[in-house]
MARVEX-317732 format. One record per residue (C-alpha): x, y, z. Coordinates in steps of 0.2 Angstrom, whole numbers, plus 2048, in hexadecimal, padded with zeros to 3 digits. Example, Ala and Ser with C-alpha at 12.3 -4.5 7.8 and 13.67 -1.06 7.14 Angstrom:
<pts>
<pt u="83E" v="7EA" w="827"/>
<pt u="844" v="7FB" w="824"/>
</pts>
This chain:
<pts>
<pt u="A45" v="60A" w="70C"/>
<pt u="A44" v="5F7" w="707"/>
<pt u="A3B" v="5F5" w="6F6"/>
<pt u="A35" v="5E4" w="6FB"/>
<pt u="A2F" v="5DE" w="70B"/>
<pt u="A31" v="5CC" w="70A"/>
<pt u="A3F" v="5C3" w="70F"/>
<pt u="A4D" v="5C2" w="700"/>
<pt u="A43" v="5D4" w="6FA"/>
<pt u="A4F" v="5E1" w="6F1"/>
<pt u="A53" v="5F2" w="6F5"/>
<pt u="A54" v="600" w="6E9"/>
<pt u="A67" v="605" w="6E8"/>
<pt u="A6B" v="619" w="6E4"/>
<pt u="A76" v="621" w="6DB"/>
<pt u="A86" v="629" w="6E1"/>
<pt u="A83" v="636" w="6F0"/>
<pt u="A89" v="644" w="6EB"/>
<pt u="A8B" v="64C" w="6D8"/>
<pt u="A9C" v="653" w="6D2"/>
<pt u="A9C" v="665" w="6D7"/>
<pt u="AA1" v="671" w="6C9"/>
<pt u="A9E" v="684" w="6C7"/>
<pt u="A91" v="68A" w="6C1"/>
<pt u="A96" v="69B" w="6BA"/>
<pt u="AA4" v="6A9" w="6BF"/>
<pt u="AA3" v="6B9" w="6BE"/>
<pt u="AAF" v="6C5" w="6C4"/>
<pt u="AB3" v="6D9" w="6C9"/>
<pt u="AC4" v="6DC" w="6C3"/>
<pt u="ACB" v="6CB" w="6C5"/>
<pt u="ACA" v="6CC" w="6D6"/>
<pt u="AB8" v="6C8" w="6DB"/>
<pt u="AB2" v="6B6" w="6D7"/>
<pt u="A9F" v="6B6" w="6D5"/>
<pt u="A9E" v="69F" w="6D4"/>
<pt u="A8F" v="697" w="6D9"/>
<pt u="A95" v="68A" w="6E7"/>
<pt u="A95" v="676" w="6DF"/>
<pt u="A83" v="66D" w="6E1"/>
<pt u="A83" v="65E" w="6EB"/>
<pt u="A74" v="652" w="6E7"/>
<pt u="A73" v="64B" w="6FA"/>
<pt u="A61" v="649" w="6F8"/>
<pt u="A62" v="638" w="6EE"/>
<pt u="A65" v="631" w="6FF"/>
<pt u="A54" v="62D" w="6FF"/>
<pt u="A49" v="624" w="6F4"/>
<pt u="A3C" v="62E" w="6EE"/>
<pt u="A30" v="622" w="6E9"/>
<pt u="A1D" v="627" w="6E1"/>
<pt u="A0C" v="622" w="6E5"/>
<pt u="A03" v="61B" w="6D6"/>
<pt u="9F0" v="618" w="6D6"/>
<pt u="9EC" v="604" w="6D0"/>
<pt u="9DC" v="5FC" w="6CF"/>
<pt u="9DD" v="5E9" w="6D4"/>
<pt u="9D4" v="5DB" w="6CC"/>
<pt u="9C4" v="5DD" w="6D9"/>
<pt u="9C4" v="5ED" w="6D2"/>
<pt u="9CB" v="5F7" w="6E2"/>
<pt u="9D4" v="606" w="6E1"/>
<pt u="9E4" v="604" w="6EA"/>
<pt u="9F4" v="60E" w="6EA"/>
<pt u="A06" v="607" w="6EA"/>
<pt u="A19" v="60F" w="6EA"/>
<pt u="A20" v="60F" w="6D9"/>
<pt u="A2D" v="604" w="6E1"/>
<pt u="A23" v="5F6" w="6E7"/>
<pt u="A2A" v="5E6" w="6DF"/>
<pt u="A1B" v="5DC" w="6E3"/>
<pt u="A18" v="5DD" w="6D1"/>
<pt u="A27" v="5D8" w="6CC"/>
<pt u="A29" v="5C3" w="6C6"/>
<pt u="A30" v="5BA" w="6D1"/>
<pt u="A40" v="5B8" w="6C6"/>
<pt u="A44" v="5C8" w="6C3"/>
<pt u="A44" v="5CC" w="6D5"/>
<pt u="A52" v="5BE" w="6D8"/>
<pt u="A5B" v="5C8" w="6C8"/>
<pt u="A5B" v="5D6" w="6D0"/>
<pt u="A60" v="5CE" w="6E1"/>
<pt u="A6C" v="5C6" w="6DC"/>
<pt u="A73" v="5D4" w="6D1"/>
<pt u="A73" v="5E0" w="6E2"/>
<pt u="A7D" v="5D3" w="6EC"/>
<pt u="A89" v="5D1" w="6DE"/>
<pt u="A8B" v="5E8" w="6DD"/>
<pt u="A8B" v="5E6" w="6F1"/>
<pt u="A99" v="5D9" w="6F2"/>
<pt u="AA4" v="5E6" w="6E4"/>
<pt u="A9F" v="5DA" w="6D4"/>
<pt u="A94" v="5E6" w="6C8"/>
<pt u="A9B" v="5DE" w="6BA"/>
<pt u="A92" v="5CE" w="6C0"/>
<pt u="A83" v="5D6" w="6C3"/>
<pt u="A81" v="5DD" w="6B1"/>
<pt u="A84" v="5CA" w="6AB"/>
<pt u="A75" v="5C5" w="6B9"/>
<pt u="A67" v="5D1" w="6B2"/>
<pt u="A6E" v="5D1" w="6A0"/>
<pt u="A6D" v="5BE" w="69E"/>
<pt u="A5B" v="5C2" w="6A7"/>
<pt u="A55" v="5CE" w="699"/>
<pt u="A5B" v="5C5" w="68B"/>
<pt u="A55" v="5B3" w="691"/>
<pt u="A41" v="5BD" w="699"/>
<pt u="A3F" v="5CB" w="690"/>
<pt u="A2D" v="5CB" w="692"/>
<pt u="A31" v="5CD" w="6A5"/>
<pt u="A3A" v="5DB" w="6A4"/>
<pt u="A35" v="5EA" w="6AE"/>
<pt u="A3A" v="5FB" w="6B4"/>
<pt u="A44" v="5F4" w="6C4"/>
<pt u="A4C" v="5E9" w="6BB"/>
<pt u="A51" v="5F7" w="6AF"/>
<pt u="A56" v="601" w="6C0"/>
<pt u="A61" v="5F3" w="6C8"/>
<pt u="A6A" v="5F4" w="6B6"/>
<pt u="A6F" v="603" w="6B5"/>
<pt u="A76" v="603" w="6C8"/>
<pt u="A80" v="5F6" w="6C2"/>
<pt u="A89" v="5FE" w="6B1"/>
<pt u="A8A" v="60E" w="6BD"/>
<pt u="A93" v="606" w="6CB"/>
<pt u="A9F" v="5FD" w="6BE"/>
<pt u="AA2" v="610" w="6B7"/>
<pt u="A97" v="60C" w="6A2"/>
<pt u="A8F" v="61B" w="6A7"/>
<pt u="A87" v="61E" w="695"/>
<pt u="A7D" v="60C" w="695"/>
<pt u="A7B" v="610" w="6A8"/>
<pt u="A71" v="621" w="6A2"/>
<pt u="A69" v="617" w="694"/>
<pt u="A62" v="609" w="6A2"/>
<pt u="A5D" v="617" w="6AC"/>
<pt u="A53" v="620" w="69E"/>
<pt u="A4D" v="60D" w="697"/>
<pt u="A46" v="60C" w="6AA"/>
<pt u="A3C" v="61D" w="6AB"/>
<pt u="A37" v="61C" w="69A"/>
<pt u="A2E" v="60C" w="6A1"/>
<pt u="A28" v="612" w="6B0"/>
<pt u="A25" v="625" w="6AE"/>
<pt u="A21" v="627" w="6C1"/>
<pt u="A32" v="61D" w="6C7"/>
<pt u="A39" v="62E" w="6D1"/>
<pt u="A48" v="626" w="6D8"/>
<pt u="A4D" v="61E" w="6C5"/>
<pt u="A4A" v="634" w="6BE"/>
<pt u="A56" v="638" w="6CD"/>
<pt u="A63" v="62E" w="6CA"/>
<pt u="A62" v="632" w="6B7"/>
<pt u="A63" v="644" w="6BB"/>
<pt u="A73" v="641" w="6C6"/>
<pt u="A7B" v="636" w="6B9"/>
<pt u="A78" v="642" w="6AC"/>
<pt u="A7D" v="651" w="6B6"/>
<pt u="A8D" v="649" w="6BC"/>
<pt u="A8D" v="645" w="6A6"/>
<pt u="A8B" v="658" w="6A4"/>
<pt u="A7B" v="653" w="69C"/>
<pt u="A72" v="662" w="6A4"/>
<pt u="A63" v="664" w="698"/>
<pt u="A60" v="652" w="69C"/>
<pt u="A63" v="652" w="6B0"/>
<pt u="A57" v="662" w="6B0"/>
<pt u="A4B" v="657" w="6A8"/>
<pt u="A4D" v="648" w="6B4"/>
<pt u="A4D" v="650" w="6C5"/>
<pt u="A3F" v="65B" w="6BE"/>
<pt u="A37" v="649" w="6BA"/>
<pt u="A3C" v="640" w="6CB"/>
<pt u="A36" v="650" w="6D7"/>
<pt u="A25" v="64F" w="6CD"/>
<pt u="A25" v="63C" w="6CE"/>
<pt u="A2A" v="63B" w="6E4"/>
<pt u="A1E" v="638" w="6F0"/>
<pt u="A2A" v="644" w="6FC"/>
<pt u="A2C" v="653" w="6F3"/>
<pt u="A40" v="657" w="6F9"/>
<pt u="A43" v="66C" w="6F7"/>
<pt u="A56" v="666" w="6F3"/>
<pt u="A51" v="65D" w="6E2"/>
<pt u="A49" v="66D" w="6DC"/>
<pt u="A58" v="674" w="6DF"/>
<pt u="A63" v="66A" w="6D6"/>
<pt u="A57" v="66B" w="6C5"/>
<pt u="A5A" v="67E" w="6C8"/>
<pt u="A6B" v="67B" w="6C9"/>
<pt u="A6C" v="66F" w="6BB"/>
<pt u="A61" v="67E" w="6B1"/>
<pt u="A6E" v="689" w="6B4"/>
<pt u="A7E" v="67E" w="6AE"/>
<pt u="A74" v="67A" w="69D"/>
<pt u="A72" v="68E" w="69C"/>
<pt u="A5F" v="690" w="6A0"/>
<pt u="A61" v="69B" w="6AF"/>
<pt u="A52" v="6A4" w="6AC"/>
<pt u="A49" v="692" w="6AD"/>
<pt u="A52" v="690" w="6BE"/>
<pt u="A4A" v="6A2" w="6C6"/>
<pt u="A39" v="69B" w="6C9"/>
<pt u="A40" v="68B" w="6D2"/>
<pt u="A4E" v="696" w="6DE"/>
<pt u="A43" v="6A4" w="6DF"/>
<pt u="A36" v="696" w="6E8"/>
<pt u="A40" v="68E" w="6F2"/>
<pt u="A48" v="69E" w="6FA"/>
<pt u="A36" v="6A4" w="6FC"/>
<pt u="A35" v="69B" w="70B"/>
<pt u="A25" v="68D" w="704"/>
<pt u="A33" v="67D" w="704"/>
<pt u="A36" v="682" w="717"/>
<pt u="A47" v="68B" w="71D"/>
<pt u="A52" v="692" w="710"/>
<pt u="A64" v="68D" w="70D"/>
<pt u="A72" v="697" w="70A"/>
<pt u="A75" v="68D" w="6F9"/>
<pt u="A64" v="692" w="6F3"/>
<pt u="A66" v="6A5" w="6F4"/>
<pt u="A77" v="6A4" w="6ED"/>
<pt u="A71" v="69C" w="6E0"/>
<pt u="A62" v="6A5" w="6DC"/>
<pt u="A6F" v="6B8" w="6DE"/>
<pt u="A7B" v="6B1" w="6D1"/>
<pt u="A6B" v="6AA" w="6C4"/>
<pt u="A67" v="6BC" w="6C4"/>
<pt u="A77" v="6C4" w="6C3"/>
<pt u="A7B" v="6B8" w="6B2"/>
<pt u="A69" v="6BE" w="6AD"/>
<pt u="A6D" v="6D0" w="6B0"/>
<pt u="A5D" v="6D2" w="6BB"/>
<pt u="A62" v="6E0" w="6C7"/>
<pt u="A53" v="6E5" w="6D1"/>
<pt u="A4F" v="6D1" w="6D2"/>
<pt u="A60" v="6CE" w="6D7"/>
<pt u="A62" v="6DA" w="6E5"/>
<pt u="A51" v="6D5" w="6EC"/>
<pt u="A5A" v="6C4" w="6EB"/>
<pt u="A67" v="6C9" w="6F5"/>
<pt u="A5D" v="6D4" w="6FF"/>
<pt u="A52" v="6C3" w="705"/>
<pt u="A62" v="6B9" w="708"/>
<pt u="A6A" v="6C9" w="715"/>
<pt u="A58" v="6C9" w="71F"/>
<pt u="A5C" v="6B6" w="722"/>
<pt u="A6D" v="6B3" w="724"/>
<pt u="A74" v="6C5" w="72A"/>
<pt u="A7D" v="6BE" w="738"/>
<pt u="A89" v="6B3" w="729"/>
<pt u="A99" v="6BC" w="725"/>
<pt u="A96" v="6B3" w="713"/>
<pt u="A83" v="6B9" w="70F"/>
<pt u="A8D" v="6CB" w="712"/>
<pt u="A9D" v="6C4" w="705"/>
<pt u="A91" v="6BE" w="6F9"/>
<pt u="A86" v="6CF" w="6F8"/>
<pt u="A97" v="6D8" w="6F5"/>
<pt u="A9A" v="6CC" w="6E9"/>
<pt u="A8B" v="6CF" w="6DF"/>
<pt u="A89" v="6E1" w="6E1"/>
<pt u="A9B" v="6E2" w="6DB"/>
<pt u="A99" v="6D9" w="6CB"/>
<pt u="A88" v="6E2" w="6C8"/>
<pt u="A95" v="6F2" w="6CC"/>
<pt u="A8B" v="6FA" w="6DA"/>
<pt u="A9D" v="6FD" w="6E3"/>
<pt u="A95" v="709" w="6F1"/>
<pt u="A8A" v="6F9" w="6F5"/>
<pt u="A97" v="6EB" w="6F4"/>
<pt u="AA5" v="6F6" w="6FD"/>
<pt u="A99" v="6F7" w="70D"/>
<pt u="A93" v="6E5" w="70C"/>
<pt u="AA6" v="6DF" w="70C"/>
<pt u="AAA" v="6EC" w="71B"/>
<pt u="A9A" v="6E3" w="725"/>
<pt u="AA1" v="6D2" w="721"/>
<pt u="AB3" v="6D9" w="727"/>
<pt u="AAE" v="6DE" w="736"/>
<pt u="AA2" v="6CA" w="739"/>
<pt u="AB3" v="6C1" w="732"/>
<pt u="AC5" v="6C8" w="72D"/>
<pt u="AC6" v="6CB" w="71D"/>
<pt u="AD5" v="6C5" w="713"/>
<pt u="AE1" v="6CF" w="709"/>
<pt u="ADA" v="6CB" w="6FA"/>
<pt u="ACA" v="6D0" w="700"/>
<pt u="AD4" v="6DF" w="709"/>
<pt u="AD9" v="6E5" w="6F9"/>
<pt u="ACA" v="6E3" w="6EF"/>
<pt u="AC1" v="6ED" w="6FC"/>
<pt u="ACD" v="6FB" w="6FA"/>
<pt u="ACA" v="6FB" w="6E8"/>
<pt u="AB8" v="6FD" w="6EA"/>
<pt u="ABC" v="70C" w="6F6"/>
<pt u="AC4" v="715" w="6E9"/>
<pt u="AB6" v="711" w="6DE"/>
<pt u="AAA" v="71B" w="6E7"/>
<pt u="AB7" v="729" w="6EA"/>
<pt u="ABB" v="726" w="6FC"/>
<pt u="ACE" v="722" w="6F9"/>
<pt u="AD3" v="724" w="70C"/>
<pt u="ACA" v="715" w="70F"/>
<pt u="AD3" v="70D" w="702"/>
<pt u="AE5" v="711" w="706"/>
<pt u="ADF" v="709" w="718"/>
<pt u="ADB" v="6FA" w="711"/>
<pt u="AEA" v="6F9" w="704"/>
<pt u="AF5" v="6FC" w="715"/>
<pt u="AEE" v="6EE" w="71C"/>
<pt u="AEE" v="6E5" w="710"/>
<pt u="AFF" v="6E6" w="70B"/>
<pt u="B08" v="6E4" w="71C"/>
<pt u="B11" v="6D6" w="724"/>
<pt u="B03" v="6D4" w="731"/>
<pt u="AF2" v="6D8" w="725"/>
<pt u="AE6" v="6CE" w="723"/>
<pt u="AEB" v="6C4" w="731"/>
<pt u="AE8" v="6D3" w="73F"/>
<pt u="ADB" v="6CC" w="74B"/>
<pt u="ACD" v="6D5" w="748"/>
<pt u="ABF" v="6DA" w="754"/>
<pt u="AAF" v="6D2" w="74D"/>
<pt u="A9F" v="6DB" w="748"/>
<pt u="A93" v="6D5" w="755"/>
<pt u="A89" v="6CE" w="749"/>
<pt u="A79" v="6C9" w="752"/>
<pt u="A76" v="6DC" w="754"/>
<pt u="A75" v="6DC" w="740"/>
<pt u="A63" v="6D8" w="740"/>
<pt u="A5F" v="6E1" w="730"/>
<pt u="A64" v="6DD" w="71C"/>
<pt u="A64" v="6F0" w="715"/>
<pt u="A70" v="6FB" w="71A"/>
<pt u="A66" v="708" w="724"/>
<pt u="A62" v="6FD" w="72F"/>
<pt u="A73" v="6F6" w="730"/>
<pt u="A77" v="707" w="736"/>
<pt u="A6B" v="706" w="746"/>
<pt u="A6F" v="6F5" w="747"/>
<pt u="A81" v="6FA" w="74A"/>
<pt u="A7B" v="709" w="755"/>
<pt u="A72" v="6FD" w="760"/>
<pt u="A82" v="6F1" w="763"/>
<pt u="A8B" v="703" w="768"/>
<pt u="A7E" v="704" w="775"/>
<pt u="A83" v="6F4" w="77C"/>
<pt u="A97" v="6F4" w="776"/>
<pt u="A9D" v="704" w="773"/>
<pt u="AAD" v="6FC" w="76D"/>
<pt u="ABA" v="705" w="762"/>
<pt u="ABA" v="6F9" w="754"/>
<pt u="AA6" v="6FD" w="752"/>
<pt u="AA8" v="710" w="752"/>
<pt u="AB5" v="70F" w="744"/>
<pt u="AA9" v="704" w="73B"/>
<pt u="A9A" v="710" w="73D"/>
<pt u="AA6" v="71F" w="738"/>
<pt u="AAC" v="715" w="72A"/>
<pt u="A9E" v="712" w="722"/>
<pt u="A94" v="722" w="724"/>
<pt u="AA4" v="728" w="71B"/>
<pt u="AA3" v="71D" w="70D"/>
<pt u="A92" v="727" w="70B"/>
<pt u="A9B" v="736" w="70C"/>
<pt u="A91" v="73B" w="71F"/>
<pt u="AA0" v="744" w="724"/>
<pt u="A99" v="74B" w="733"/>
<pt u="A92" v="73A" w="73A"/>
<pt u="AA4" v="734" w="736"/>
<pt u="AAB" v="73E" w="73F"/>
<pt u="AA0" v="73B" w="74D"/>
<pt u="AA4" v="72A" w="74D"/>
<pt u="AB6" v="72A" w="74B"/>
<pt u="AB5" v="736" w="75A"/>
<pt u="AAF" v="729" w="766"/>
<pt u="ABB" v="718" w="75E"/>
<pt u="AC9" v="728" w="763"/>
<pt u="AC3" v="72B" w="773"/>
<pt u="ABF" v="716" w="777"/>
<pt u="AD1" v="712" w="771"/>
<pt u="ADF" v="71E" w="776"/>
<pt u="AEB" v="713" w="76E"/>
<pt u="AE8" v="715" w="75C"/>
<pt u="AE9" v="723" w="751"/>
<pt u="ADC" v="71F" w="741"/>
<pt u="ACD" v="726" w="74A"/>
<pt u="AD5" v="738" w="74B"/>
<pt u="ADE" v="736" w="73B"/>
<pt u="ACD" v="735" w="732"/>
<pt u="AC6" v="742" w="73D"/>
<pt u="ACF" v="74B" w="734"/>
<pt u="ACD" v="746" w="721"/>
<pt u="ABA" v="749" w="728"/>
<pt u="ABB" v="75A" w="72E"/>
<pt u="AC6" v="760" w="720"/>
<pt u="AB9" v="758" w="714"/>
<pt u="AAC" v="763" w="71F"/>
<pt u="AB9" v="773" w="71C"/>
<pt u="AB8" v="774" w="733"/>
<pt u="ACD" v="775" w="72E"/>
<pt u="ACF" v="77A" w="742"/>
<pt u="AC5" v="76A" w="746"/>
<pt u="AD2" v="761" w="739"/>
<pt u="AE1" v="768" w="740"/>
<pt u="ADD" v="762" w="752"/>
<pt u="AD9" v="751" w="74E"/>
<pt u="AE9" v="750" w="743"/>
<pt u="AF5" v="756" w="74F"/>
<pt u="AEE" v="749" w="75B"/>
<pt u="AF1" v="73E" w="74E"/>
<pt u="B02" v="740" w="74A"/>
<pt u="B08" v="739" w="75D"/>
<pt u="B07" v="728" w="754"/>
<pt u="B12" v="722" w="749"/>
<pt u="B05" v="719" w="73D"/>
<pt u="AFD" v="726" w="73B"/>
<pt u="B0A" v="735" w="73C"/>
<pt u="B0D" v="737" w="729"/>
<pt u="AFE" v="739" w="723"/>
<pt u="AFA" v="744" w="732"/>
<pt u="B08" v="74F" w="72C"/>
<pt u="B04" v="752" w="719"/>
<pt u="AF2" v="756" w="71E"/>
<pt u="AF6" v="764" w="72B"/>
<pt u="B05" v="76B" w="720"/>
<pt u="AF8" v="76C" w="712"/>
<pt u="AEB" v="773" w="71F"/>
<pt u="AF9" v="781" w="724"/>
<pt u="AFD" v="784" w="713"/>
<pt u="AEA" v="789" w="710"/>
<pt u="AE8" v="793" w="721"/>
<pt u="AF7" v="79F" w="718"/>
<pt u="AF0" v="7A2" w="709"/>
</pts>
């Protein structure tokens, strides 16, 4: 948008596009699980988010105007300011600090908050950046409703790690705008966060992944989980996490980033079934292959885990092709319904690979006789492998049907993954039937 509509007129320059992108926090399950909220990106200062301001002209109308409108402006200090963007445009900032500096000194009773503005682009893009963030606060401090000039200072001084004062500033500028961009309340959340206000920053996420800004992003929800989780607000997190699966249930990541959290907040019986979801959407990898198998035995199911430590730790592991979860079917967040939801894809795809989920998880929950069920029909789906009978029989020996065990066992030990394990279990078995 051209600041000036006659000819020679100056636009309003931005700052850089995108801000630096650091972390904002870590926090880890034994090392192995990263909990980082993903780098922010200010991509919304690719507009000019100008202000209407109320004036009342010398007839005693009552007009408004942009903030921006240089109509106001002397006539010299527009050709400073023109001349100034020509010279940044054509790679010569250091000429165009000379241009508006000589201005200033040698008019300072025209100076003004553009003026001001077109300064501080000029020590930013020639790399000053403390008398750019000066120029920029000079310029707001002149024109309090300038909410491109508060943008910018917030990006500067976020990129500066001058979070209490970017808050403040894209706060300012998203107050000042005539267009009311969700994306800069975002980054004052974020900006909250980095100077350690996270419980400043709750309000903001918690209204933007509310649905009143317009569609939710993924960045917003992961953002608003991880706020909690610094803050140690179970229940608000896990409703957090809870409104971000009943959106984005069909994303391998959502599933990832509620193990994530549910992992660090040590619900392992939670976060172990939310990896396997995500598993079956997207391969997991062996780190991720070998965490899950740690939060297997966390909850007490180590045949689980001894699967995934197998996997994980052979040549092929994580790089086995996997059948994928037909996701679409996955069209509810808790895990009840993930159960019918898996139910109803059987209905439509009875596929091995979704029976040994279904059985994997109900066995997780220790729902032995609906494991067994499950890994029933994966065995009778795929003759070719030997898992499904193997855990048949962990299930019925868990049930104490050992003659139930024994059959599925002996099936089991035809093939040669799963012959050893076969064996020990139905020598233990016949060991117990002589006593």
């Amino acid at each position: 948008m051209a600041a000036d509509a006659e000819p020679g007129g100056v636009a309003l320059e931005q700052g850089s596009r995108y801000m630096n992108r650091p972390r904002l926090f870590d926090v880890r399950f034994e090392q192995k699980v990263p909990l980082v909220l993903p780098p922010v990106a200010v991509g919304c200062l690719c507009l000019i988010l100008s202000a209407l301001v109320t004036v009342a002209r010398a007839d005693g109308e009552i007009i408004e105007r942009h903030i921006d409108d240089v109509s106001d402006v002397p006539a010299a200090a527009r050709f400073a300011m023109f001349e100034a963007q020509k010279e940044r445009e054509t790679g010569n900032p250091e000429a165009a600090i000379d241009i508006l500096s000589e201005f200033l000194q040698e008019h300072p009773e025209q100076d003004h908050f553009l003026v001001r503005f077109h300064l501080a682009l000029s020590w930013a893009r020639r790399g000053d950046l403390e008398e750019a963030l000066e120029s920029y606060q000079t310029s707001v401090g002149m024109e309090p409703m300038f909410a491109q000039g508060w943008l910018n200072l917030g990006e500067l001084a976020y990129n500066m790690s001058r979070y209490a004062l970017a808050a403040e500033a894209l706060g300012r500028g998203y107050e000042a705008s005539e267009w009311k961009d969700p994306n800069v309340l975002f980054f004052n959340a974020a900006a909250l966060v980095m100077d350690g206000r996270s419980a400043e920053a709750v309000p903001l996420l918690s209204e933007l992944t509310s649905g009143a800004h317009g569609e939710p992003t993924m960045e917003w929800h992961r953002a608003l989980i991880m706020a909690h989780l610094e803050l140690g607000n179970e229940d608000e997190g896990g409703r957090a996490v809870d409104s971000m699966l009943s959106q984005f249930y069909e994303d391998p990541e959502a599933w990832r980033l509620a193990f994530r959290y549910y992992a660090s907040s040590g619900d392992y019986e939670s976060a172990a079934i939310a990896l396997t979801v995500g598993g079956y959407m997207l391969p997991l990898t062996r780190d991720e292959e070998m965490t899950l198998g740690d939060l297997y035995l966390a909850i007490g199911v180590p045949v689980l885990a001894s699967d995934m430590y197998a996997s994980a730790l052979a040549d092929s592991g994580s790089a086995q092709d996997l059948e994928r979860l037909a996701s679409a079917y996955l069209a509810s967040y808790d895990f009840e319904s993930a159960f019918d939801a898996i139910h109803r894809a059987l209905d439509q795809e009875p596929t091995a690979r979704l029976w040994s989920l279904l059985g994997d998880l109900h066995f997780m929950r220790k729902e032995y006789e609906e494991s067994y069920d499950a890994y029933g029909h994966s065995a009778e789906v795929d003759t070719t492998s030997g898992r499904a009978l193997l855990m048949m029989g962990y299930c019925a020996i868990q049930m104490e049907r050992h003659g139930e065990a024994m059959a599925a066992l002996e099936r089991a030990v035809e093939f040669p993954d799963e012959s050893g394990k076969a064996n020990q279990l139905l020598s233990a078995l016949r060991q117990l039937a002589e006593q």
